[in-house]
PDB file of N, CA, C and O in Angstrom, chain B, residues numbered from 101:
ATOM      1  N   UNK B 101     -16.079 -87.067 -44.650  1.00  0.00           N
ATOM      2  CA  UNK B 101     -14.872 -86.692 -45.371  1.00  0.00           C
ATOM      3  C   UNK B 101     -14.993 -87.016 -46.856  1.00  0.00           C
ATOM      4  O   UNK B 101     -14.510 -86.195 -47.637  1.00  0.00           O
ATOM      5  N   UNK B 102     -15.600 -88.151 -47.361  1.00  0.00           N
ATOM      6  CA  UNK B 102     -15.816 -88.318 -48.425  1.00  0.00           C
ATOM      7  C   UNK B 102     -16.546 -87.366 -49.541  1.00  0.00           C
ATOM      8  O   UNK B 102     -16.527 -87.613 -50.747  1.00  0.00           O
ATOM      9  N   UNK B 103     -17.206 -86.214 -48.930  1.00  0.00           N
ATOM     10  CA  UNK B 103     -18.685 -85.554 -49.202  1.00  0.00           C
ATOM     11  C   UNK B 103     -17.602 -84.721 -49.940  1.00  0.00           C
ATOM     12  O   UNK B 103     -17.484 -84.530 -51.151  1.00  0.00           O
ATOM     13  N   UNK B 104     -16.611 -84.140 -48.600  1.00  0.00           N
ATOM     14  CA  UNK B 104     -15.742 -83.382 -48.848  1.00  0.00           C
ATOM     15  C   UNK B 104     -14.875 -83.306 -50.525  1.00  0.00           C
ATOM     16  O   UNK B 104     -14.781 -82.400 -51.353  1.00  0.00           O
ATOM     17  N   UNK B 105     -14.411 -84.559 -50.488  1.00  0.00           N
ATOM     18  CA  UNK B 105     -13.283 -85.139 -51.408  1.00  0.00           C
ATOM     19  C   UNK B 105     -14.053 -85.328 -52.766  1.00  0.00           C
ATOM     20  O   UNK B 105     -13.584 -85.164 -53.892  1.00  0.00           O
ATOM     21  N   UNK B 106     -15.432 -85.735 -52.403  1.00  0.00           N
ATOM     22  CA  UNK B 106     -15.900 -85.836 -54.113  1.00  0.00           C
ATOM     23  C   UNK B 106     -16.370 -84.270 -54.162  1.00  0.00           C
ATOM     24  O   UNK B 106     -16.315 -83.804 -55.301  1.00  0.00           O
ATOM     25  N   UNK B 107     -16.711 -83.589 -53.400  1.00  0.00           N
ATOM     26  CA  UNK B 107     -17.361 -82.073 -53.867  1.00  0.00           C
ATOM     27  C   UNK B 107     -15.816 -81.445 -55.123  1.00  0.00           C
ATOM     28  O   UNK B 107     -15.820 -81.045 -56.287  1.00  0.00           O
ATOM     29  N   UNK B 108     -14.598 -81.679 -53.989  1.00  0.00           N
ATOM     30  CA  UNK B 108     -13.650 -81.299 -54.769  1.00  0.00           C
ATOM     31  C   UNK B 108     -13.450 -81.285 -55.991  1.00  0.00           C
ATOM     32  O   UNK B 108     -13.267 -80.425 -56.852  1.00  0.00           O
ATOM     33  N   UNK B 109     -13.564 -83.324 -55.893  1.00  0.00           N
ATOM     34  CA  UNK B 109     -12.805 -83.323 -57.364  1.00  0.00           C
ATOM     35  C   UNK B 109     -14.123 -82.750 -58.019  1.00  0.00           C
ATOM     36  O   UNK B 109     -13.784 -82.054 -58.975  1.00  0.00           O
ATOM     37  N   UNK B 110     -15.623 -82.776 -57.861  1.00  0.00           N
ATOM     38  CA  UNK B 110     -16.308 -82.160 -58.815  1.00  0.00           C
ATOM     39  C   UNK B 110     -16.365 -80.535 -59.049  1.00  0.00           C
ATOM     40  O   UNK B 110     -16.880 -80.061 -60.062  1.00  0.00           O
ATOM     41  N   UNK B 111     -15.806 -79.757 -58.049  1.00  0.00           N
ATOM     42  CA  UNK B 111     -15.248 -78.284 -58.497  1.00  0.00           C
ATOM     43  C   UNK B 111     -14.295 -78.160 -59.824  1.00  0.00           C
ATOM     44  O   UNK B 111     -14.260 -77.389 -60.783  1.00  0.00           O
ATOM     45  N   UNK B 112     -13.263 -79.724 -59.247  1.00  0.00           N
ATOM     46  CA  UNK B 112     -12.134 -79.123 -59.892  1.00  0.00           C
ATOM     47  C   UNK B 112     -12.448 -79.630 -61.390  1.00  0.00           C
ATOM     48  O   UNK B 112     -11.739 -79.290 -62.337  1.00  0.00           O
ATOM     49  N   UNK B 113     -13.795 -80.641 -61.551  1.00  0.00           N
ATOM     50  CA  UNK B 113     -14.024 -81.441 -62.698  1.00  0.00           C
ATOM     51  C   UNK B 113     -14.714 -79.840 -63.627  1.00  0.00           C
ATOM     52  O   UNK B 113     -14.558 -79.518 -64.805  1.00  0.00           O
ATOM     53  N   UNK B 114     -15.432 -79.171 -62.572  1.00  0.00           N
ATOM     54  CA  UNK B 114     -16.576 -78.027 -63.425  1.00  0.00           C
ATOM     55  C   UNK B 114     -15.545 -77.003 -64.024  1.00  0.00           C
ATOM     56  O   UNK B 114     -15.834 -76.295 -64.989  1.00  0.00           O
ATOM     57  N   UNK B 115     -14.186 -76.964 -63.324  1.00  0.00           N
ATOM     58  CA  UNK B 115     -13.680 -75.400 -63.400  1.00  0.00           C
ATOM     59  C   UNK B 115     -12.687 -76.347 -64.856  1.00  0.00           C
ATOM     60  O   UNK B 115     -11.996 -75.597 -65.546  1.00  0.00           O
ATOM     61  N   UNK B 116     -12.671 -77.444 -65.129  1.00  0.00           N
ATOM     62  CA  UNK B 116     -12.118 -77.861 -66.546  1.00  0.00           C
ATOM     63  C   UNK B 116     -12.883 -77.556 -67.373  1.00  0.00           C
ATOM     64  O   UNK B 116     -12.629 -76.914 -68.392  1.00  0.00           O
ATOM     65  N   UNK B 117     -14.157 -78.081 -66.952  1.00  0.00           N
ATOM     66  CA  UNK B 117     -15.551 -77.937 -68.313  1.00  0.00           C
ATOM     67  C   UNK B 117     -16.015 -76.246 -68.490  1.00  0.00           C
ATOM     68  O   UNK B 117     -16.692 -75.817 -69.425  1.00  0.00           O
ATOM     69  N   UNK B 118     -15.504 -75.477 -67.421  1.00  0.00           N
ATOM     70  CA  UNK B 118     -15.915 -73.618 -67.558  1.00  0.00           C
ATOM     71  C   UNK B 118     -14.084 -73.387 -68.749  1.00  0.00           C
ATOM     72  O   UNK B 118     -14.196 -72.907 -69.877  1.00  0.00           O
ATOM     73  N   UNK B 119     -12.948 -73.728 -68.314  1.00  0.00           N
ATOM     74  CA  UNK B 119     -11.670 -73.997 -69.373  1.00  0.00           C
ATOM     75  C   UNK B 119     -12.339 -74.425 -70.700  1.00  0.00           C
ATOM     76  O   UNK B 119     -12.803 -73.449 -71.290  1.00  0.00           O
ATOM     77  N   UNK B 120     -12.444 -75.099 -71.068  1.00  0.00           N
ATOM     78  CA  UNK B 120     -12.732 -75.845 -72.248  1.00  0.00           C
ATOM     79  C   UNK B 120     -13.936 -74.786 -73.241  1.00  0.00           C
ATOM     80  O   UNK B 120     -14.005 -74.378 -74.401  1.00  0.00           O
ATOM     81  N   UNK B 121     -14.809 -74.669 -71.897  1.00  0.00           N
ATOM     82  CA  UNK B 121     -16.270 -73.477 -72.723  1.00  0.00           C
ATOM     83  C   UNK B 121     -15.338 -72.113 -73.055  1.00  0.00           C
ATOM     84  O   UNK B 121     -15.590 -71.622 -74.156  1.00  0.00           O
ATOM     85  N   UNK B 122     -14.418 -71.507 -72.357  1.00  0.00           N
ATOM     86  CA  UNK B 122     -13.734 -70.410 -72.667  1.00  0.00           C
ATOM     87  C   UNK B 122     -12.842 -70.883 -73.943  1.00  0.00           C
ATOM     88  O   UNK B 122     -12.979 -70.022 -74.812  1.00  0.00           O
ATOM     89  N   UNK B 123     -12.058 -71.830 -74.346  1.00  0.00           N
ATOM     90  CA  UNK B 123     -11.671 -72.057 -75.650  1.00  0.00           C
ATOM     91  C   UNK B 123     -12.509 -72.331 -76.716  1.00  0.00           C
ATOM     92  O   UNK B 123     -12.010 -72.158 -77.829  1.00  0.00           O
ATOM     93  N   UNK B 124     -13.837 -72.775 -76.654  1.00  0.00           N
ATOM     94  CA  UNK B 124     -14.764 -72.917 -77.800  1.00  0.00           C
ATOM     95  C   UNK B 124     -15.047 -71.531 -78.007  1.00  0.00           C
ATOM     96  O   UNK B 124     -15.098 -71.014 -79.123  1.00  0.00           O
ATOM     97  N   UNK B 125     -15.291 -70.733 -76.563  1.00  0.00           N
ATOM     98  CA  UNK B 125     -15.794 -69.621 -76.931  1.00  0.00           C
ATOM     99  C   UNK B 125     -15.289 -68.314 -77.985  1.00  0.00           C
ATOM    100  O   UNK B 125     -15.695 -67.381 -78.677  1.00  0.00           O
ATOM    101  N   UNK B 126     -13.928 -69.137 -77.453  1.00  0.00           N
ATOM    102  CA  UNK B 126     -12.641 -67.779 -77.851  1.00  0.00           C
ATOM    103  C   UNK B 126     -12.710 -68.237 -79.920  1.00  0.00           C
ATOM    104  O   UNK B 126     -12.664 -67.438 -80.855  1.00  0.00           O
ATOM    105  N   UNK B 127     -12.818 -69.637 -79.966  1.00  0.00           N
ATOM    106  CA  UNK B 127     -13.314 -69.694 -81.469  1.00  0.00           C
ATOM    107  C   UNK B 127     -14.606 -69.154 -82.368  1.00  0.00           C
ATOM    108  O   UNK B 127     -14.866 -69.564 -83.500  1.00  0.00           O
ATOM    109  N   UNK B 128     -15.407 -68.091 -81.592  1.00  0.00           N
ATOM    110  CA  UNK B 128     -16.244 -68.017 -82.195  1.00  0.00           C
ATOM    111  C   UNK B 128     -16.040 -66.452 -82.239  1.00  0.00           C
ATOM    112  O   UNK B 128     -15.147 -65.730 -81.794  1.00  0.00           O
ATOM    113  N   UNK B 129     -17.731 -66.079 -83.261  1.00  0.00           N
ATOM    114  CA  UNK B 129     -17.295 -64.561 -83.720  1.00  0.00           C
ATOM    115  C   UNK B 129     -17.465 -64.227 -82.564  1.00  0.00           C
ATOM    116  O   UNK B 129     -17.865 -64.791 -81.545  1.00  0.00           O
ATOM    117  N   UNK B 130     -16.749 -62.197 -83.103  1.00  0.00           N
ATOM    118  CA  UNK B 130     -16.413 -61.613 -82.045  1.00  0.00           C
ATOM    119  C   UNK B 130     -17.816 -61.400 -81.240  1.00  0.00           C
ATOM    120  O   UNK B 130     -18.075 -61.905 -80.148  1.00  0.00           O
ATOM    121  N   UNK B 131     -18.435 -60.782 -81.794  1.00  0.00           N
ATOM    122  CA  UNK B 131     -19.874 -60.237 -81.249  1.00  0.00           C
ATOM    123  C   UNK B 131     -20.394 -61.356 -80.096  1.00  0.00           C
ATOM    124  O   UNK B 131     -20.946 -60.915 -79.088  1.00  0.00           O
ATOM    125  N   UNK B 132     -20.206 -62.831 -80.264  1.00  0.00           N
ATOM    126  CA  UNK B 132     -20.684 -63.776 -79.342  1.00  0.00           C
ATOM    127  C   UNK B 132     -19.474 -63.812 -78.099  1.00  0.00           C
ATOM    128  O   UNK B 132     -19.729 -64.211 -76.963  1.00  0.00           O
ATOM    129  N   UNK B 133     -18.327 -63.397 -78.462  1.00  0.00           N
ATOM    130  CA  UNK B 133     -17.129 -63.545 -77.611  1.00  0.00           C
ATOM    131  C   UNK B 133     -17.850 -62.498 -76.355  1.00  0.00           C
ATOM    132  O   UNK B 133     -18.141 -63.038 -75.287  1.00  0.00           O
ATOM    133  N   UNK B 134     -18.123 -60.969 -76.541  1.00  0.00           N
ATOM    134  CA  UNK B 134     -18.520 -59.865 -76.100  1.00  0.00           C
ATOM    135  C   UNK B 134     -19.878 -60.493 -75.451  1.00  0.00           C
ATOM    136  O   UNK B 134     -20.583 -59.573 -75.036  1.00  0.00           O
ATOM    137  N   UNK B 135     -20.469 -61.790 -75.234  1.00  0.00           N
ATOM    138  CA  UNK B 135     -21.342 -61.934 -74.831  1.00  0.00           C
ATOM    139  C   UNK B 135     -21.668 -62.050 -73.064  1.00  0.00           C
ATOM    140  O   UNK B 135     -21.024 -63.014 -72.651  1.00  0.00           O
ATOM    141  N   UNK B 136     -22.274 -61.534 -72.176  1.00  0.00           N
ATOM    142  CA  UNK B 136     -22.580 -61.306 -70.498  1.00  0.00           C
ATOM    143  C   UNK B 136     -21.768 -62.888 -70.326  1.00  0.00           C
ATOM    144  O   UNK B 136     -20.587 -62.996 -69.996  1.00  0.00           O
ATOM    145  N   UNK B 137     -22.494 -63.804 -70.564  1.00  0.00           N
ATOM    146  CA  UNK B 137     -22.128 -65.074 -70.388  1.00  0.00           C
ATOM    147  C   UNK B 137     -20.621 -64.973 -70.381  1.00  0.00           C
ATOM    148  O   UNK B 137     -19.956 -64.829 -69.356  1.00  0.00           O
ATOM    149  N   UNK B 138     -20.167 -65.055 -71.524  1.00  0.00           N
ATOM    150  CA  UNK B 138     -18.688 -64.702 -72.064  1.00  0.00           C
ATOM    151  C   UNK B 138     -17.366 -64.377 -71.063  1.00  0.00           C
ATOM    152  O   UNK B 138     -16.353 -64.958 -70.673  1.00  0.00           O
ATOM    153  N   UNK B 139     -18.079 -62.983 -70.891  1.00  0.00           N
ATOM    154  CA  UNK B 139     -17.300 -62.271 -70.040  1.00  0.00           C
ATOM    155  C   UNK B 139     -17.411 -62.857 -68.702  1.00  0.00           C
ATOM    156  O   UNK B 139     -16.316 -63.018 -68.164  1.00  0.00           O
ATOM    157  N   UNK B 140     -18.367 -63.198 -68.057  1.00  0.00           N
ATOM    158  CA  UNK B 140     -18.416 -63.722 -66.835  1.00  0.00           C
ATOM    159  C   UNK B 140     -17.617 -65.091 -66.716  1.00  0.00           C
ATOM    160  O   UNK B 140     -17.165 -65.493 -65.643  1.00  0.00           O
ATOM    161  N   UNK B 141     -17.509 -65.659 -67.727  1.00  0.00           N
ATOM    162  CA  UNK B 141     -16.952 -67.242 -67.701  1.00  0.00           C
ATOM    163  C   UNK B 141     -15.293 -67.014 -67.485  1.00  0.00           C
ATOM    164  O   UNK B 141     -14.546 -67.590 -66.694  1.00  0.00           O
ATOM    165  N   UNK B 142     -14.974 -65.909 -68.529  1.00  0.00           N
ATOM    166  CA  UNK B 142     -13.719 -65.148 -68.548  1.00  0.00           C
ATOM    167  C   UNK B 142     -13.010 -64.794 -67.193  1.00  0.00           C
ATOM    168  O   UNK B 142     -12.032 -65.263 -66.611  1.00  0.00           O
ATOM    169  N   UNK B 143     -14.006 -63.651 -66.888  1.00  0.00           N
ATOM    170  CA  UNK B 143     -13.249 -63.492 -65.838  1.00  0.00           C
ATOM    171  C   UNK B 143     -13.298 -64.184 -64.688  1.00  0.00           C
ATOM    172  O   UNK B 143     -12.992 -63.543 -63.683  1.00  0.00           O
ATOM    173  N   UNK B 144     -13.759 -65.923 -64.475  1.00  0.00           N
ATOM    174  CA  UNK B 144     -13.822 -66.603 -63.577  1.00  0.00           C
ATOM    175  C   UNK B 144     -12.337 -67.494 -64.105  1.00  0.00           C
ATOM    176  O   UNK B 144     -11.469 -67.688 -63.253  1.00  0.00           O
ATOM    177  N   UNK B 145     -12.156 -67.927 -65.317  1.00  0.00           N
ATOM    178  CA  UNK B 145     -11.116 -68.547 -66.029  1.00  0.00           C
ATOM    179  C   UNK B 145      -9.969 -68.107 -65.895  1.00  0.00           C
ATOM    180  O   UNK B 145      -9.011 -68.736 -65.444  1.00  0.00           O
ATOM    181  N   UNK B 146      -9.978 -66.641 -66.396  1.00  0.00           N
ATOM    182  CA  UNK B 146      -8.754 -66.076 -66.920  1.00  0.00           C
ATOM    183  C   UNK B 146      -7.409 -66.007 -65.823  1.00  0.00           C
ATOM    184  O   UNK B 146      -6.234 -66.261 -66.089  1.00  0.00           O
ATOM    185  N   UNK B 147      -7.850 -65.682 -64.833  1.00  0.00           N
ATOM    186  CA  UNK B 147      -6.907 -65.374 -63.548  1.00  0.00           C
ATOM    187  C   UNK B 147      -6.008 -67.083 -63.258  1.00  0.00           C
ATOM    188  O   UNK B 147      -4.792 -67.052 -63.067  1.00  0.00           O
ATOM    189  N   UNK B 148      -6.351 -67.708 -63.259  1.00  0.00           N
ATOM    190  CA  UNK B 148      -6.230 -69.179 -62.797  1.00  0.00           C
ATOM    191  C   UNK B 148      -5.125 -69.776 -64.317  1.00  0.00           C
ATOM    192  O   UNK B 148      -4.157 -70.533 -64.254  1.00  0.00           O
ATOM    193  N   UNK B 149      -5.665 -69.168 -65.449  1.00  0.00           N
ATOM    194  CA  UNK B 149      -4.776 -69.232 -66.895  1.00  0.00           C
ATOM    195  C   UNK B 149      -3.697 -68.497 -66.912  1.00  0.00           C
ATOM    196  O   UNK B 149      -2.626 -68.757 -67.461  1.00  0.00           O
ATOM    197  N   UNK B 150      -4.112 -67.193 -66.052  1.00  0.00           N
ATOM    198  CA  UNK B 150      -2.731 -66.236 -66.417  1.00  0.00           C
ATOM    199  C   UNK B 150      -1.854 -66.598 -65.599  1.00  0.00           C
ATOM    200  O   UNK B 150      -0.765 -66.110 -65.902  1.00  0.00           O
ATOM    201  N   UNK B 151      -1.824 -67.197 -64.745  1.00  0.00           N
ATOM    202  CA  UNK B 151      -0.317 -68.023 -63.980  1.00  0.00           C
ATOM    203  C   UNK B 151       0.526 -68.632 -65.049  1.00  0.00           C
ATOM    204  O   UNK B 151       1.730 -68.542 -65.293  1.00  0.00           O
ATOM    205  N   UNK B 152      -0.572 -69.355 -65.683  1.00  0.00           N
ATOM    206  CA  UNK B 152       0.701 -70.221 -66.902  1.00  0.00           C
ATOM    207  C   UNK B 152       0.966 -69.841 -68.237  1.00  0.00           C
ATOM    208  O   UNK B 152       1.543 -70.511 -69.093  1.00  0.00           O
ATOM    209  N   UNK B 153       0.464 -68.635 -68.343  1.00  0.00           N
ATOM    210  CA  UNK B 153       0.402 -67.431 -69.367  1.00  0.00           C
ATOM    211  C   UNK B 153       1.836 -66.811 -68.929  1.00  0.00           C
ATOM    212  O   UNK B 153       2.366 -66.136 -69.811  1.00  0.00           O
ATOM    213  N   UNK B 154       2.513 -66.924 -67.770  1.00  0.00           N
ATOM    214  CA  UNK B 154       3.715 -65.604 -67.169  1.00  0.00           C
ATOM    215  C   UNK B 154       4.333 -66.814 -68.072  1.00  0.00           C
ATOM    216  O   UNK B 154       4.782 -66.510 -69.177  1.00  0.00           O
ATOM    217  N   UNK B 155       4.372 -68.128 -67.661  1.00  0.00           N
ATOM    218  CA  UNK B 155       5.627 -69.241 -68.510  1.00  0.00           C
ATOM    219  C   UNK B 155       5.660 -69.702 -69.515  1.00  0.00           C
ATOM    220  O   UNK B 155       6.737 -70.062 -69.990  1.00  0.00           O
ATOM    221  N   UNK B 156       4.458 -69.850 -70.201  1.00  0.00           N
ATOM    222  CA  UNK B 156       4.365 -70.299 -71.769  1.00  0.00           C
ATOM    223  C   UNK B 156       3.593 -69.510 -72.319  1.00  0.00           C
ATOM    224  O   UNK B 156       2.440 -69.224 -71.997  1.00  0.00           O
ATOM    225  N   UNK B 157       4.489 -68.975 -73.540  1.00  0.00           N
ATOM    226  CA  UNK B 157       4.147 -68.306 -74.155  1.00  0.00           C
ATOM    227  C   UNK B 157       3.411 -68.966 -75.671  1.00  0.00           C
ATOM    228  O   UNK B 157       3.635 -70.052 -76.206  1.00  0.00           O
ATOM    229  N   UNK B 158       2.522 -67.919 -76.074  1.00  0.00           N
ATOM    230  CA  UNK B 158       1.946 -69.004 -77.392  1.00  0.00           C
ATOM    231  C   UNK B 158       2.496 -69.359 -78.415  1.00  0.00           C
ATOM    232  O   UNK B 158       3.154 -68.447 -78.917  1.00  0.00           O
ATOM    233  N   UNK B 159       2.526 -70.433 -79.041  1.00  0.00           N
ATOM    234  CA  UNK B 159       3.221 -70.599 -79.656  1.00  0.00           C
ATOM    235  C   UNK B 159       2.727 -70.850 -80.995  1.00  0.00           C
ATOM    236  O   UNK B 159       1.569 -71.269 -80.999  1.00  0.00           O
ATOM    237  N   UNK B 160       3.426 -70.676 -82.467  1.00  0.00           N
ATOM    238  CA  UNK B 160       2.735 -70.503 -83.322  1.00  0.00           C
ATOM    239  C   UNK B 160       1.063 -70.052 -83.717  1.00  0.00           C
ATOM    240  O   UNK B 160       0.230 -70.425 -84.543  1.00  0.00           O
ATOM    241  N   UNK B 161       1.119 -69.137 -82.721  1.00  0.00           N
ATOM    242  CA  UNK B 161      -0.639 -68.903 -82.801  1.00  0.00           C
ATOM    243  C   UNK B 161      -1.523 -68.930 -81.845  1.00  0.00           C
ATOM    244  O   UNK B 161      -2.298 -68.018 -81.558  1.00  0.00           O
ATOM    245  N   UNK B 162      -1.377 -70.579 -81.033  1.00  0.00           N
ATOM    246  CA  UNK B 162      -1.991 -71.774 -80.478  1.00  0.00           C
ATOM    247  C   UNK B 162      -1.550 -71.244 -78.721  1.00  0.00           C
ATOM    248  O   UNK B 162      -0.461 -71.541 -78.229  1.00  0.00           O
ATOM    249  N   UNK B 163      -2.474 -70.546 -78.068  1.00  0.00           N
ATOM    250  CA  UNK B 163      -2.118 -70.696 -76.861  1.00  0.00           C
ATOM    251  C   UNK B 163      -2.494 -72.039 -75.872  1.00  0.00           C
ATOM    252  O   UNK B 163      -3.625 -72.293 -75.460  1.00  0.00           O
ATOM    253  N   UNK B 164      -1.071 -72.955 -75.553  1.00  0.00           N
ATOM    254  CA  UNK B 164      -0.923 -74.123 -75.070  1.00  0.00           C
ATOM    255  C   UNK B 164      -1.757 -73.853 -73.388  1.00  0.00           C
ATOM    256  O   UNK B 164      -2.256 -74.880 -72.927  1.00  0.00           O
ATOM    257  N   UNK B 165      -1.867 -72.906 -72.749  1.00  0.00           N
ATOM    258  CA  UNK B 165      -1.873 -72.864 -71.159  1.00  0.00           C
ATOM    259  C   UNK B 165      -3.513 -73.532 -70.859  1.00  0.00           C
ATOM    260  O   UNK B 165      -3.903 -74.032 -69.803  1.00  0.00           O
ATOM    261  N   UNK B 166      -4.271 -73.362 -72.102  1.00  0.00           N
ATOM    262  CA  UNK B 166      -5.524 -74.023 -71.189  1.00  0.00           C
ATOM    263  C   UNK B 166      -5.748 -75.725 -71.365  1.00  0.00           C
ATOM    264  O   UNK B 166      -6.589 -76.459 -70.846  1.00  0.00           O
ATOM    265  N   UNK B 167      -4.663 -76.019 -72.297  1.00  0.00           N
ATOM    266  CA  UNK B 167      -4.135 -77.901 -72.089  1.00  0.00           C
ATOM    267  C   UNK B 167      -3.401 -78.290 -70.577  1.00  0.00           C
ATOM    268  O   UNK B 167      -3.642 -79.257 -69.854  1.00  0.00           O
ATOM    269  N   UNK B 168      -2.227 -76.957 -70.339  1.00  0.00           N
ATOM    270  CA  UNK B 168      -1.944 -77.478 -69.675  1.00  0.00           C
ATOM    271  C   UNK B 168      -2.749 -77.510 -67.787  1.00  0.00           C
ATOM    272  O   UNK B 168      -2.729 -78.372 -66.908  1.00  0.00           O
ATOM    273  N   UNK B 169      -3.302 -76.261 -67.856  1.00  0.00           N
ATOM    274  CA  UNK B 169      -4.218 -75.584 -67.071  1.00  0.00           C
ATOM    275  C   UNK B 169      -5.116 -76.386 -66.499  1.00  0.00           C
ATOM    276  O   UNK B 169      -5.441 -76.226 -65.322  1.00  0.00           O
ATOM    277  N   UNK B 170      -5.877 -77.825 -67.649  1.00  0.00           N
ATOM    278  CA  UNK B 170      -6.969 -78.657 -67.654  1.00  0.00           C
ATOM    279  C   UNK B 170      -6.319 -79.987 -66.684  1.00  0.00           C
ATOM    280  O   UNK B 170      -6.586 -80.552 -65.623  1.00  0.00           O
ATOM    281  N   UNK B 171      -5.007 -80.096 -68.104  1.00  0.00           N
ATOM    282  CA  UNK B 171      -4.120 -81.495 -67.459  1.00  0.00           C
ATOM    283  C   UNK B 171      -3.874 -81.457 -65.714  1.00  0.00           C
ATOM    284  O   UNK B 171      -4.128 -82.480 -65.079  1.00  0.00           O
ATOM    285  N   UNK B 172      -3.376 -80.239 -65.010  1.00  0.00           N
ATOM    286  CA  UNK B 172      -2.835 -79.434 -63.913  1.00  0.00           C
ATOM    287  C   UNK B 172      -3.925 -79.993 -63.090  1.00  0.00           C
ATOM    288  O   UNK B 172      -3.677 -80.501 -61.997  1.00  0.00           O
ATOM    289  N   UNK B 173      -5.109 -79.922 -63.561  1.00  0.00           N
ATOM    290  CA  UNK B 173      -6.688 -80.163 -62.780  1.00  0.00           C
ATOM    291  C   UNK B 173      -7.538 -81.334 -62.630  1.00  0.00           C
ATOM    292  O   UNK B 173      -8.447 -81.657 -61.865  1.00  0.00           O
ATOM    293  N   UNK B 174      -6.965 -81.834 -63.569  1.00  0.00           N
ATOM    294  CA  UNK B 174      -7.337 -83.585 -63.440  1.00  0.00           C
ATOM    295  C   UNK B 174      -6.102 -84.257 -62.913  1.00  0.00           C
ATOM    296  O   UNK B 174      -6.334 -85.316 -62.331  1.00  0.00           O
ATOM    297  N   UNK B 175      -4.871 -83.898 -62.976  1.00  0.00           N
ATOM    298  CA  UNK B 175      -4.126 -84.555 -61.964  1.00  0.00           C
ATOM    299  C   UNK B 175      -4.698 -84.196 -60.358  1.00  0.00           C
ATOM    300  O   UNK B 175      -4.665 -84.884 -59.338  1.00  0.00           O
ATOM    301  N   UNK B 176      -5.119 -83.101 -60.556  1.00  0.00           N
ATOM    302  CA  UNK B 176      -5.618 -82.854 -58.835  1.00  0.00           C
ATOM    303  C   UNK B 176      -6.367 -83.611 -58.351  1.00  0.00           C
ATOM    304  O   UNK B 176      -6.191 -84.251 -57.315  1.00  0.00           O
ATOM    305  N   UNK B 177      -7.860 -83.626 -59.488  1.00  0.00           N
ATOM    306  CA  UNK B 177      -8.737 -84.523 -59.345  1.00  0.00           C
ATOM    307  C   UNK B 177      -9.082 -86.415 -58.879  1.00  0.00           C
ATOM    308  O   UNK B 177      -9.871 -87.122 -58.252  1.00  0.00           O
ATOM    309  N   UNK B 178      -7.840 -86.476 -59.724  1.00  0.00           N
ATOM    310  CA  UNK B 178      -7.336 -87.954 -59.801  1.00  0.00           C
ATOM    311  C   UNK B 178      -6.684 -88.311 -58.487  1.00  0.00           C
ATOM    312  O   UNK B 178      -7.121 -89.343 -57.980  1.00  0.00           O
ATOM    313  N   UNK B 179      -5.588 -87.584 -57.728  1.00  0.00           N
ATOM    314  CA  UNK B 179      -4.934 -87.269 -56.730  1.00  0.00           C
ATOM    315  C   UNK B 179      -5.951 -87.371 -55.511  1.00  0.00           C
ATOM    316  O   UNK B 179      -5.714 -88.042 -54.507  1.00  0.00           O
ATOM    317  N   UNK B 180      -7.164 -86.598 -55.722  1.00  0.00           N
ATOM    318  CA  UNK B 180      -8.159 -86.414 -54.757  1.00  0.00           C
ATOM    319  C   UNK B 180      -9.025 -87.738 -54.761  1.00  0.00           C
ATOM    320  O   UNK B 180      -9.365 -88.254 -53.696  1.00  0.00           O
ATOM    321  N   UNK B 181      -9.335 -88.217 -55.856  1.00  0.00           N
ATOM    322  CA  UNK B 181     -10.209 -89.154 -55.732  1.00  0.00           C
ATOM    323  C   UNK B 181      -9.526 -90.507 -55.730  1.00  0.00           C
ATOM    324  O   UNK B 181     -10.208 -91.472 -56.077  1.00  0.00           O
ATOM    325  N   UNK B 182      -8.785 -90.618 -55.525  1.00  0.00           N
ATOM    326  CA  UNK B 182      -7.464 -92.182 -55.233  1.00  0.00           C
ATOM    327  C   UNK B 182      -7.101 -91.846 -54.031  1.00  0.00           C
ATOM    328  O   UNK B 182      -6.186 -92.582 -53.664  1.00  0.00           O
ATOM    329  N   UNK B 183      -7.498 -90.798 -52.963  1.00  0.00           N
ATOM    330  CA  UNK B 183      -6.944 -90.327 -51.747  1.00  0.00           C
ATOM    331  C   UNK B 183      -8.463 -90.943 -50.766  1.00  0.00           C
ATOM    332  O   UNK B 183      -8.519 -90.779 -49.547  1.00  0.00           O
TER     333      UNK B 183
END
């Protein structure tokens, strides 16, 4: 059961660190944005973001959902690994 519980929290640790690579990414030029990598990271990210994309909207600029998206995932993590 344990194998189980750490595989988790380390899914749920990778699918923060694939979050985080999609916001560095989204800072860079376009041409690297358009990159195979890119897009593939995207569309593994994006679906899982656009839930909290329907409720917060961006604000001054700054889209908040992949703070909260990350936070959402280490509470899981934390949850899982204190369990």
């Amino acid at each position: 059961m344990d194998m189980l519980i750490n595989s988790a929290v380390w899914l749920l640790n990778a699918y923060s660190v694939m979050i985080f690579a999609c916001v560095i990414i989204g800072w860079l030029p376009e041409e690297l944005q358009r990159h195979k990598f890119a897009e593939i990271l995207s569309r593994i990210v994006d679906p899982f973001l656009a839930i909290f994309r329907k409720y917060i909207p961006a604000m001054g600029g700054f889209d908040l959902t992949p703070v909260i998206a990350v936070a959402l995932l280490q509470l899981a993590a934390s949850g899982l690994a204190g369990w």
